[in-house]
N, CA, C and O atoms as a GROMACS GRO file, in nm:
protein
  480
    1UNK      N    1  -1.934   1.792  -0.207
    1UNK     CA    2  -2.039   1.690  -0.199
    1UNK      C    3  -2.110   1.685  -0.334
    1UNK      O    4  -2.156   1.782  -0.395
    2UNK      N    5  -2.113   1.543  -0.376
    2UNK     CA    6  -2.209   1.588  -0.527
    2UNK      C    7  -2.337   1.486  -0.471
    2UNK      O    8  -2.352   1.412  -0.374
    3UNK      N    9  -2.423   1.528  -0.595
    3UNK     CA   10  -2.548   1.456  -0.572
    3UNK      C   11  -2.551   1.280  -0.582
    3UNK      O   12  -2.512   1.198  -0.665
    4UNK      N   13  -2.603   1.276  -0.480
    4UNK     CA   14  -2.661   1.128  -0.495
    4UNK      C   15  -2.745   1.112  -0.624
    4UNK      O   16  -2.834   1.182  -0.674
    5UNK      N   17  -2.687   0.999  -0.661
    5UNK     CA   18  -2.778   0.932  -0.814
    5UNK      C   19  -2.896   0.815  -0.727
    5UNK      O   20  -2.901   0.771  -0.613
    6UNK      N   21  -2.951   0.804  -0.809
    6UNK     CA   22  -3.064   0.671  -0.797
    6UNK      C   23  -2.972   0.579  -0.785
    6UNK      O   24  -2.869   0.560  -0.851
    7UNK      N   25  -3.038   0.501  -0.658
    7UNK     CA   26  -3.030   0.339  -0.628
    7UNK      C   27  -3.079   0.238  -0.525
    7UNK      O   28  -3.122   0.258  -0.411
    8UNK      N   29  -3.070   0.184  -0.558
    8UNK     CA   30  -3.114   0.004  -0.529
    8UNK      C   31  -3.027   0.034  -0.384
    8UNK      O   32  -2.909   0.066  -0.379
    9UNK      N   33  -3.118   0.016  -0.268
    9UNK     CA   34  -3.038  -0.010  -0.138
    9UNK      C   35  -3.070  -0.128  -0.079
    9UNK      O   36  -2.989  -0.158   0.008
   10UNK      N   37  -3.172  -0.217  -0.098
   10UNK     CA   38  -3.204  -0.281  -0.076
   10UNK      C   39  -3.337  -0.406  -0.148
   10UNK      O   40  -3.455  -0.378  -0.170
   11UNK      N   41  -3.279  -0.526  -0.169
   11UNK     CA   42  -3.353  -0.642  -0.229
   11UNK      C   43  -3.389  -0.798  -0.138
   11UNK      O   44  -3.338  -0.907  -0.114
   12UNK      N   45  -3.520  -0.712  -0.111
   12UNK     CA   46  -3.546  -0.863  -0.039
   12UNK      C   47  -3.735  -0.878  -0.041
   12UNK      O   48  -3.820  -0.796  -0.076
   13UNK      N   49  -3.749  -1.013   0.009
   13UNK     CA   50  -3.904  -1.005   0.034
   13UNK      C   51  -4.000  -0.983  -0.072
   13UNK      O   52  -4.116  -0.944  -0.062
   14UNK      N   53  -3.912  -1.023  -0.213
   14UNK     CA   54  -4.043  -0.982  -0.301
   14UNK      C   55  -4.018  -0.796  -0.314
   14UNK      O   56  -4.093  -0.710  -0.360
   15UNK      N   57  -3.941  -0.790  -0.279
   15UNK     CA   58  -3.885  -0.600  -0.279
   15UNK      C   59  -3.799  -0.547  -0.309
   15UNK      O   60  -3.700  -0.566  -0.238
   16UNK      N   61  -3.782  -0.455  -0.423
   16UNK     CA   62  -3.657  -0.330  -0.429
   16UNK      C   63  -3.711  -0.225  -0.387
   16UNK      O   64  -3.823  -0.179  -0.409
   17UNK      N   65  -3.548  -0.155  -0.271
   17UNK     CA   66  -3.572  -0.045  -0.240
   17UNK      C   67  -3.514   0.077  -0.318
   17UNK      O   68  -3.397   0.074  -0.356
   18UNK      N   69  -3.566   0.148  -0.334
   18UNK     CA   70  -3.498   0.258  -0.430
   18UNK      C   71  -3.468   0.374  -0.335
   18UNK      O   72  -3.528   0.388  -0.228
   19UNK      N   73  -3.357   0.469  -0.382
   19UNK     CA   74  -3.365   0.558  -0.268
   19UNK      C   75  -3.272   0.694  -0.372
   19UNK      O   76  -3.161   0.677  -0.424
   20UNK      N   77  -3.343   0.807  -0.380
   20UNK     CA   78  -3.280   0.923  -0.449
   20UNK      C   79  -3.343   0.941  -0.589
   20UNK      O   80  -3.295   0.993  -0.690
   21UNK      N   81  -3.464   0.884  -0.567
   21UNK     CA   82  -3.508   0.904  -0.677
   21UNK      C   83  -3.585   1.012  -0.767
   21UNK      O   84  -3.702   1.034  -0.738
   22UNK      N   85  -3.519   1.091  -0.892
   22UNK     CA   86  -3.601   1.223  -0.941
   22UNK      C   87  -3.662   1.179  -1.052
   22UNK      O   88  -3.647   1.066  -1.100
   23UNK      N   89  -3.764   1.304  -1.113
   23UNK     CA   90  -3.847   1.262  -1.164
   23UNK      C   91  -3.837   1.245  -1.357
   23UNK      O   92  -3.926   1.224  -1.440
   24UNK      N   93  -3.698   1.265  -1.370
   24UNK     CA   94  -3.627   1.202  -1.479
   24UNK      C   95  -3.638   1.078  -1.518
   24UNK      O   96  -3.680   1.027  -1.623
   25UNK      N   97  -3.578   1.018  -1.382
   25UNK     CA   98  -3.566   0.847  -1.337
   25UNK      C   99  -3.705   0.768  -1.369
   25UNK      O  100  -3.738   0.671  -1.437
   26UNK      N  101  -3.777   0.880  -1.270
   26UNK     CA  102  -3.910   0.783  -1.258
   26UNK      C  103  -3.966   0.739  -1.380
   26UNK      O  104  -4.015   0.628  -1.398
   27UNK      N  105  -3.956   0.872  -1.499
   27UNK     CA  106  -3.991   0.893  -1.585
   27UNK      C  107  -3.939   0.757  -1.674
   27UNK      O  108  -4.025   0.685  -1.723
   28UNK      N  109  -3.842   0.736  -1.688
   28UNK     CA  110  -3.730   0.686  -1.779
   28UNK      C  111  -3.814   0.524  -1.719
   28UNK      O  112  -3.887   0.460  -1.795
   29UNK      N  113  -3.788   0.480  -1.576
   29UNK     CA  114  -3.836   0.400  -1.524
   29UNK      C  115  -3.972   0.335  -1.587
   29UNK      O  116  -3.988   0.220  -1.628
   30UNK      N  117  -4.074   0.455  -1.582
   30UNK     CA  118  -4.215   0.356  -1.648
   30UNK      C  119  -4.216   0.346  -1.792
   30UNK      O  120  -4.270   0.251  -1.849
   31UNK      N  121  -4.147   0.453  -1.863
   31UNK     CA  122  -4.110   0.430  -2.000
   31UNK      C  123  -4.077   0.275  -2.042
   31UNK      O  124  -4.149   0.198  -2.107
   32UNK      N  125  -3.938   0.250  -1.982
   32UNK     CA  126  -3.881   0.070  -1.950
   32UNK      C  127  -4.018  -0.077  -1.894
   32UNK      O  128  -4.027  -0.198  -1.914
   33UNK      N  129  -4.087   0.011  -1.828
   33UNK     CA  130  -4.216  -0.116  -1.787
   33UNK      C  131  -4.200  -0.114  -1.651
   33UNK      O  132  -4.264  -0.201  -1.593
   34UNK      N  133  -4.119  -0.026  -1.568
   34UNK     CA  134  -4.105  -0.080  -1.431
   34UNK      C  135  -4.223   0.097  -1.378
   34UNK      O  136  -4.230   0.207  -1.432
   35UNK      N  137  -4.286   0.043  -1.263
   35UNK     CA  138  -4.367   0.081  -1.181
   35UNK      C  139  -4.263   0.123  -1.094
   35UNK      O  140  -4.179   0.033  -1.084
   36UNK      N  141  -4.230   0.238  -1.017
   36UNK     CA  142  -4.193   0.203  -0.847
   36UNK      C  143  -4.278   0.260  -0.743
   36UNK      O  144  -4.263   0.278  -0.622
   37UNK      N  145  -4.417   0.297  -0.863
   37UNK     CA  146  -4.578   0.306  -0.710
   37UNK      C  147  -4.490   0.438  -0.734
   37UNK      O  148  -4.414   0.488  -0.817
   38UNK      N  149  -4.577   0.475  -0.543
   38UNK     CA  150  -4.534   0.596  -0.522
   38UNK      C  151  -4.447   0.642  -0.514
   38UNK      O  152  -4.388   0.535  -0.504
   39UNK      N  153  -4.351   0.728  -0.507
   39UNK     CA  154  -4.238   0.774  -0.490
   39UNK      C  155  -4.259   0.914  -0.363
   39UNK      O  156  -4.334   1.011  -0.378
   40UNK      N  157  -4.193   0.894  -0.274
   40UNK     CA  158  -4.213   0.989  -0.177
   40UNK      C  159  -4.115   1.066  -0.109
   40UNK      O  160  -4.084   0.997  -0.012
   41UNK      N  161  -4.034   1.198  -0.107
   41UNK     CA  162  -3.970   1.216  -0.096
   41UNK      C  163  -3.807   1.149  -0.160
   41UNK      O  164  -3.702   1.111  -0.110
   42UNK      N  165  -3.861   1.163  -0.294
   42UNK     CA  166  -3.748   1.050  -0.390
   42UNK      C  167  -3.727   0.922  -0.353
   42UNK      O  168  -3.621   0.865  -0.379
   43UNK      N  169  -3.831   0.863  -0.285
   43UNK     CA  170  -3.792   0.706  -0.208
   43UNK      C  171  -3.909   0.658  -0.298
   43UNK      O  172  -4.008   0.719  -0.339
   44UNK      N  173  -3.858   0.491  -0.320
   44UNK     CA  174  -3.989   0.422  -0.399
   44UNK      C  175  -3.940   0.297  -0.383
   44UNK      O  176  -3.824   0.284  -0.345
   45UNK      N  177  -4.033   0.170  -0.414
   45UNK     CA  178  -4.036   0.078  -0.424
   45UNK      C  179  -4.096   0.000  -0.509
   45UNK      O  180  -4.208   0.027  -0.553
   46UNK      N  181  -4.024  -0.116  -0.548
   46UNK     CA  182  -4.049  -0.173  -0.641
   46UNK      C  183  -4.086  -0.343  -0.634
   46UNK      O  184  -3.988  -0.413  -0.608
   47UNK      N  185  -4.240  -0.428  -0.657
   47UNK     CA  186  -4.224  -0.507  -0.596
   47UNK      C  187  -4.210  -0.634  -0.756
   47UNK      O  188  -4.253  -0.631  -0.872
   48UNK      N  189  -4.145  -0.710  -0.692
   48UNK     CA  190  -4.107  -0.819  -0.761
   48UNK      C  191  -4.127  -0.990  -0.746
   48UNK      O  192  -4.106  -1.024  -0.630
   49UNK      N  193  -4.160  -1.104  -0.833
   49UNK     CA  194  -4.241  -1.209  -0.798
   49UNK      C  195  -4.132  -1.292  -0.709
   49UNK      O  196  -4.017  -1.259  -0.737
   50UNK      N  197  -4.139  -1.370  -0.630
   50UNK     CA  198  -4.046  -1.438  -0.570
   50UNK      C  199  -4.085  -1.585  -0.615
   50UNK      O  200  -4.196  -1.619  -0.656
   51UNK      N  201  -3.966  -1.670  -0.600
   51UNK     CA  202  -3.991  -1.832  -0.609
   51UNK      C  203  -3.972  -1.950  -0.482
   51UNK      O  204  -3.889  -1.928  -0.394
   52UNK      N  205  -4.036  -2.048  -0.480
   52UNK     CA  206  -4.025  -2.083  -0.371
   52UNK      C  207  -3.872  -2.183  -0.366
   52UNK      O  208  -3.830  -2.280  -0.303
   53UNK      N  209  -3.824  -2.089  -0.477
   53UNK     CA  210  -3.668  -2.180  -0.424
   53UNK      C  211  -3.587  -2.114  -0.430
   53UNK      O  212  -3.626  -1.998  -0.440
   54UNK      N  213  -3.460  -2.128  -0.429
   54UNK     CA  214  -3.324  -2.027  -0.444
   54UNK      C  215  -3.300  -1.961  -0.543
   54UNK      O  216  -3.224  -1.865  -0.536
   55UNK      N  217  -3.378  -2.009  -0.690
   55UNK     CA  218  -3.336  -1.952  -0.796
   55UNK      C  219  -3.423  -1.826  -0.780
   55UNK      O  220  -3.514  -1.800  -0.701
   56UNK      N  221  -3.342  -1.722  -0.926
   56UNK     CA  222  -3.420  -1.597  -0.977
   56UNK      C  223  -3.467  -1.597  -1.050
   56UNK      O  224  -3.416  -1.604  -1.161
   57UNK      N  225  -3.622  -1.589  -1.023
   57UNK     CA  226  -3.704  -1.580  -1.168
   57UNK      C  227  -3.641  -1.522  -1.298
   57UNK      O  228  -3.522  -1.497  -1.286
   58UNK      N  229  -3.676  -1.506  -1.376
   58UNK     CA  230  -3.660  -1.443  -1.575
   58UNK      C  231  -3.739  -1.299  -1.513
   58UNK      O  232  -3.704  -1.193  -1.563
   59UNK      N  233  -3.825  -1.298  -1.426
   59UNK     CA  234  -3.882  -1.171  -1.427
   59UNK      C  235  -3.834  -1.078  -1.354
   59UNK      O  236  -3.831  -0.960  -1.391
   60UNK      N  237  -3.788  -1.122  -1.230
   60UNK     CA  238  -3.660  -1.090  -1.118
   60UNK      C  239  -3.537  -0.977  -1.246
   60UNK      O  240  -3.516  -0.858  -1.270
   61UNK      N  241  -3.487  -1.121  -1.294
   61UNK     CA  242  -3.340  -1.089  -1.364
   61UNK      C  243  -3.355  -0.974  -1.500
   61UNK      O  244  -3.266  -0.910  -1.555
   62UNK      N  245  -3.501  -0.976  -1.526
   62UNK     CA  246  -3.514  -0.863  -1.639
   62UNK      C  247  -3.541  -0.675  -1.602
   62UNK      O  248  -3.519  -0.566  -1.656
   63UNK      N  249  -3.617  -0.747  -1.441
   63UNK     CA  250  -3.644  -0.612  -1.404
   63UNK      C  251  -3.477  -0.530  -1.323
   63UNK      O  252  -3.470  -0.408  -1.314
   64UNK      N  253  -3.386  -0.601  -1.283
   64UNK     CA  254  -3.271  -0.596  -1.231
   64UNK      C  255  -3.213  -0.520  -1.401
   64UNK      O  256  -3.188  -0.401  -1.422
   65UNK      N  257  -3.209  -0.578  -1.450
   65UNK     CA  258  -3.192  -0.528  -1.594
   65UNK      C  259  -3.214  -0.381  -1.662
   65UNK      O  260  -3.136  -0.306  -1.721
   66UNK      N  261  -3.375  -0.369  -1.624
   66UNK     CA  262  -3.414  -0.269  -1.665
   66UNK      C  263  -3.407  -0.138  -1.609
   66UNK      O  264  -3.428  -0.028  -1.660
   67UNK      N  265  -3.359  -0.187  -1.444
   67UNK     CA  266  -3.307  -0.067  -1.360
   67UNK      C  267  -3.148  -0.028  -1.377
   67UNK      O  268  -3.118   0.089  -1.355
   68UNK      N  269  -3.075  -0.095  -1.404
   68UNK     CA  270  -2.972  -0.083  -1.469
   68UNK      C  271  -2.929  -0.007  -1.584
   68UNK      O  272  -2.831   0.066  -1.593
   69UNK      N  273  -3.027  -0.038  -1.680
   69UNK     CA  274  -3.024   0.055  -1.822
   69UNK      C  275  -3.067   0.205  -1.752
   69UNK      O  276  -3.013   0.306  -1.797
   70UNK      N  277  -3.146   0.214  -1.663
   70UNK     CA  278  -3.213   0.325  -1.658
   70UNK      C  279  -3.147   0.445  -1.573
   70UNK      O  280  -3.189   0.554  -1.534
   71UNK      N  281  -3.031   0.378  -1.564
   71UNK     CA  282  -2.942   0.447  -1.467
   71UNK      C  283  -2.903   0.448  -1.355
   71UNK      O  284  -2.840   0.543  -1.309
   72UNK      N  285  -2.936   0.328  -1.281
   72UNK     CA  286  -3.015   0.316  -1.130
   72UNK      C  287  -2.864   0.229  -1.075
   72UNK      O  288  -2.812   0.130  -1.126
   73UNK      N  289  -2.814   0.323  -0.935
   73UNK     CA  290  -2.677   0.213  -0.900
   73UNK      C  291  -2.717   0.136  -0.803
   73UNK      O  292  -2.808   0.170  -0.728
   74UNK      N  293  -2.668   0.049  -0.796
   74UNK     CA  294  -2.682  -0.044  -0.700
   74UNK      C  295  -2.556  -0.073  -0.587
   74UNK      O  296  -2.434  -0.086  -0.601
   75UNK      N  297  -2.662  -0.079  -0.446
   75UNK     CA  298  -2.570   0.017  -0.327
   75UNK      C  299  -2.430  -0.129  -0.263
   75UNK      O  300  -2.455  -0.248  -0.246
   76UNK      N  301  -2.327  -0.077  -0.247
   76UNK     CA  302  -2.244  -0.179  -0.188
   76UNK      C  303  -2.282  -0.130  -0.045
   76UNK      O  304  -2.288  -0.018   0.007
   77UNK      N  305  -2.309  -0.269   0.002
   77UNK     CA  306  -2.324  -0.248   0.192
   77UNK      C  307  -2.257  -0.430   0.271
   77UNK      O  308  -2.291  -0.548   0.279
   78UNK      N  309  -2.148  -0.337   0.310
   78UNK     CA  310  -2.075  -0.461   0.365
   78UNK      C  311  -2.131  -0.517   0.507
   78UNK      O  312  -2.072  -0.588   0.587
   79UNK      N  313  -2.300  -0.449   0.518
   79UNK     CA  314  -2.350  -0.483   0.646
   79UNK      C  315  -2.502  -0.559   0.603
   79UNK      O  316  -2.614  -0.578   0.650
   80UNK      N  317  -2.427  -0.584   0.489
   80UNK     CA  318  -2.584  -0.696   0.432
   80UNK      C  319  -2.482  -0.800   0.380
   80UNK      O  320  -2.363  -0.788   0.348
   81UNK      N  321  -2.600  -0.949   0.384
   81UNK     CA  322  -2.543  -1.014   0.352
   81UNK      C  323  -2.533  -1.070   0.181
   81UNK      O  324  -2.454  -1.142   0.119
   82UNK      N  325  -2.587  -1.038   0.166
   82UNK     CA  326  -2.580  -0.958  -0.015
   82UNK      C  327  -2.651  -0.845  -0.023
   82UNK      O  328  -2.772  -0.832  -0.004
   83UNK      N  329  -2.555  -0.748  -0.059
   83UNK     CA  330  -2.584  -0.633  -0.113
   83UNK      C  331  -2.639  -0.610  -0.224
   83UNK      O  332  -2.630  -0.718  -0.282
   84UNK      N  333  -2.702  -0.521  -0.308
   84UNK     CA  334  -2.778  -0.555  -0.463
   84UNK      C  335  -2.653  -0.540  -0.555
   84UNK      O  336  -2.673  -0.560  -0.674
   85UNK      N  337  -2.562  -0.516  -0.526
   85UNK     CA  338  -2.415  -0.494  -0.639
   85UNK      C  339  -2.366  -0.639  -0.612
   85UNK      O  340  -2.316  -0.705  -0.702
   86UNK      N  341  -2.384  -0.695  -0.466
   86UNK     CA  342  -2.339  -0.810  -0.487
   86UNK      C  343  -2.414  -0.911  -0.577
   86UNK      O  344  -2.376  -0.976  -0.674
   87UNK      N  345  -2.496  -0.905  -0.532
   87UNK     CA  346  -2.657  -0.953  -0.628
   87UNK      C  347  -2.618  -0.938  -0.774
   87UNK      O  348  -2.654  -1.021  -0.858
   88UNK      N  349  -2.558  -0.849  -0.797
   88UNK     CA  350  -2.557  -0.811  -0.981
   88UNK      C  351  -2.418  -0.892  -1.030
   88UNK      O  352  -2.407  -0.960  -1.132
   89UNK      N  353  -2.326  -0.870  -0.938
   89UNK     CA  354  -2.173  -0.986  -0.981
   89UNK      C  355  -2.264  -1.101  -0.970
   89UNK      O  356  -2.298  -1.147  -1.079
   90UNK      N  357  -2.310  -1.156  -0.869
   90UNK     CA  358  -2.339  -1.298  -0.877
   90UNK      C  359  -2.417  -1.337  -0.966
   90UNK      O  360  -2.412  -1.456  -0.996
   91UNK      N  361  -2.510  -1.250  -1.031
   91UNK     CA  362  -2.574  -1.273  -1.161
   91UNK      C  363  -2.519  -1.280  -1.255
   91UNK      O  364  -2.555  -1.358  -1.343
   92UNK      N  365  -2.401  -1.194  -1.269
   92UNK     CA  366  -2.308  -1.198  -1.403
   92UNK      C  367  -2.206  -1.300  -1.386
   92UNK      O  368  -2.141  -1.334  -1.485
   93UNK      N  369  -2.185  -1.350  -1.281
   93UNK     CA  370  -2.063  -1.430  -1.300
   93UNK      C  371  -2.151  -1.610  -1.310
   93UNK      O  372  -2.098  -1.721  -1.314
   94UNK      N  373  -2.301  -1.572  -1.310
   94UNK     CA  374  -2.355  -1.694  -1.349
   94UNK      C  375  -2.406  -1.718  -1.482
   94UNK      O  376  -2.474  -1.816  -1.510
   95UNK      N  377  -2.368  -1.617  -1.573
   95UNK     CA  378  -2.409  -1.564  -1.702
   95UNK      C  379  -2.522  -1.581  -1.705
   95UNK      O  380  -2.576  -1.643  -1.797
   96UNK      N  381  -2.613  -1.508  -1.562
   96UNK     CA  382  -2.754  -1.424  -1.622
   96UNK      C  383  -2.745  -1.289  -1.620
   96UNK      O  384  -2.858  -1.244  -1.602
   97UNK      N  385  -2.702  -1.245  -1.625
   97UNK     CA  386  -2.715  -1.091  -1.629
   97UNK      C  387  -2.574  -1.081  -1.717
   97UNK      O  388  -2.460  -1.110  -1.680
   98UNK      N  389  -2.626  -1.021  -1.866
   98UNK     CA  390  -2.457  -0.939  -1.934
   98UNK      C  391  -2.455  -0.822  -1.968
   98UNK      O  392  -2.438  -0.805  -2.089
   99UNK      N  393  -2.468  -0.714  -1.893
   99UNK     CA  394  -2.482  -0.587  -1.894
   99UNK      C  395  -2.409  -0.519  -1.785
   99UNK      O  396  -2.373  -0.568  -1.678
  100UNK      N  397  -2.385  -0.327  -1.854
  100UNK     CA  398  -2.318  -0.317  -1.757
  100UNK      C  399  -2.375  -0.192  -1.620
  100UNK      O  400  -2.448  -0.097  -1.646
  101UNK      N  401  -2.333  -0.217  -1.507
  101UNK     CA  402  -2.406  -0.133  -1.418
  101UNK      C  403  -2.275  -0.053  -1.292
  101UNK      O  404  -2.155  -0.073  -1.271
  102UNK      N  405  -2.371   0.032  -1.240
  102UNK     CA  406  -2.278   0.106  -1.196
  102UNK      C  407  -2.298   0.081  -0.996
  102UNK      O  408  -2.405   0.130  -0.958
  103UNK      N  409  -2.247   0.040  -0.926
  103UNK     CA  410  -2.282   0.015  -0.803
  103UNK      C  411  -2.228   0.180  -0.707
  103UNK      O  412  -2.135   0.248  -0.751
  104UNK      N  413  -2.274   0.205  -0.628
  104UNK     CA  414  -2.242   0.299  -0.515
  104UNK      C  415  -2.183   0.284  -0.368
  104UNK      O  416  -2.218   0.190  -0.296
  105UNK      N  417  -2.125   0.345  -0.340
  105UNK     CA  418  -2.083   0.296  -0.219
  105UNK      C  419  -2.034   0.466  -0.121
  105UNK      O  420  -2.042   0.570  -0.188
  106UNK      N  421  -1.997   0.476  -0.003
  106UNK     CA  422  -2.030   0.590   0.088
  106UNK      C  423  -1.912   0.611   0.107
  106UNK      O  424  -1.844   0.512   0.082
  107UNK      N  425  -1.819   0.752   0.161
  107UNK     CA  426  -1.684   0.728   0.216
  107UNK      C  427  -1.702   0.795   0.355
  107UNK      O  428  -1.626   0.765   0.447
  108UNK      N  429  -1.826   0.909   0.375
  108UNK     CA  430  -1.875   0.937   0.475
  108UNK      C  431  -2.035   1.006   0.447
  108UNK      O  432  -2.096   1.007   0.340
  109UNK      N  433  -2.077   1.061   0.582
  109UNK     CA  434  -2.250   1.114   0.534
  109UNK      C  435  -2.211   1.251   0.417
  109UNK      O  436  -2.149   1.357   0.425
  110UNK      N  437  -2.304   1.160   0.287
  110UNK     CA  438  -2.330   1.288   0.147
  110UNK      C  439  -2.177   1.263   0.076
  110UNK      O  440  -2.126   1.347   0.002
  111UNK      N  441  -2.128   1.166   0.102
  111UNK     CA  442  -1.994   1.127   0.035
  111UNK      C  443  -2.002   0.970  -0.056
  111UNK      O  444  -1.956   0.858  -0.038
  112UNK      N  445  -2.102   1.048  -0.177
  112UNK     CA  446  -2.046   0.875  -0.215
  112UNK      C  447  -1.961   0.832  -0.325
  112UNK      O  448  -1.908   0.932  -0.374
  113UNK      N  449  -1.925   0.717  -0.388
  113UNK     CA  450  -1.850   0.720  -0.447
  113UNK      C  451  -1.894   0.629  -0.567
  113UNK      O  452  -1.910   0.513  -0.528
  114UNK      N  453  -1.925   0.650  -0.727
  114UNK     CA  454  -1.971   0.543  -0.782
  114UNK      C  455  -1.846   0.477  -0.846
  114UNK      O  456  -1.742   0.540  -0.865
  115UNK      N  457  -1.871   0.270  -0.898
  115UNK     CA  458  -1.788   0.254  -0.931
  115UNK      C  459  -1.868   0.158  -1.022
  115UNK      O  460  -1.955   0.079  -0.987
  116UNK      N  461  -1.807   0.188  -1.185
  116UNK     CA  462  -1.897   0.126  -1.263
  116UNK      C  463  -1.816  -0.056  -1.323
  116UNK      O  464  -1.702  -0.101  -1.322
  117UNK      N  465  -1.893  -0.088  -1.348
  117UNK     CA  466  -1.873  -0.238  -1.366
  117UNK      C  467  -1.938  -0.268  -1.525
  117UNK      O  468  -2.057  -0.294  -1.544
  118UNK      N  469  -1.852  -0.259  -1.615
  118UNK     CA  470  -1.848  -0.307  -1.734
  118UNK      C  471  -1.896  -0.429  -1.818
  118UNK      O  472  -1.883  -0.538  -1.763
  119UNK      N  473  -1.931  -0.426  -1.899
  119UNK     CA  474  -1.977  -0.577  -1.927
  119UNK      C  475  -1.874  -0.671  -1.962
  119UNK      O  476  -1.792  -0.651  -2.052
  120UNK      N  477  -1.879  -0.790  -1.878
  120UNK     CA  478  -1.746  -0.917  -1.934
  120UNK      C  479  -1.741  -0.895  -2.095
  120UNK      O  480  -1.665  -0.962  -2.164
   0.00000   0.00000   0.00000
């Protein structure tokens, strides 16, 4: 079993969920400009502006950005209907987002598996 890294399990509501988070991360995190508040038992959240339309803000797509650089994976869950890895292809394949990030995904409990995604 190896350790869970930091990540993004969930984006919605004006919200990222973070989950595994140490105090490296956090560190690295406010260094970059991002807040994630409290952090509690390595869990944190991160809140973000929403628009009243379909698109993603510039502020959305920078902070997605900045969790990315910072090491942070973003979780594949084939029981959402976008996942935040899906979230990050669909950003890159709309050429807003050109960077590269690493998404996570489970093979059983404390089994996960990362798989990194390169920049086009």
């Amino acid at each position: 079993m190896i350790h869970t890294p930091p990540y993004v399990s969930l984006i919605q509501s004006g919200n990222i969920q973070l989950y595994s988070l140490d105090r490296a991360t956090v560190k690295k995190m406010r260094q970059s400009g991002l807040n994630p508040g409290w952090v509690w038992f390595g869990n944190g959240d991160l809140a973000y502006p929403e628009s009243d339309d379909f698109s993603h803000p510039p502020e959305f797509i920078a902070t997605l950005k900045r969790l990315a650089e910072a090491g942070i994976c973003f979780s594949e869950d084939y029981k959402q209907q976008c996942s935040p890895a899906d979230l990050m292809r669909e950003l890159r394949e709309a050429g807003q987002l050109k960077i590269e990030f690493n998404s996570i995904s489970w093979k059983g409990p404390g089994q996960c598996q990362l798989h990194p995604h390169p920049p086009d």
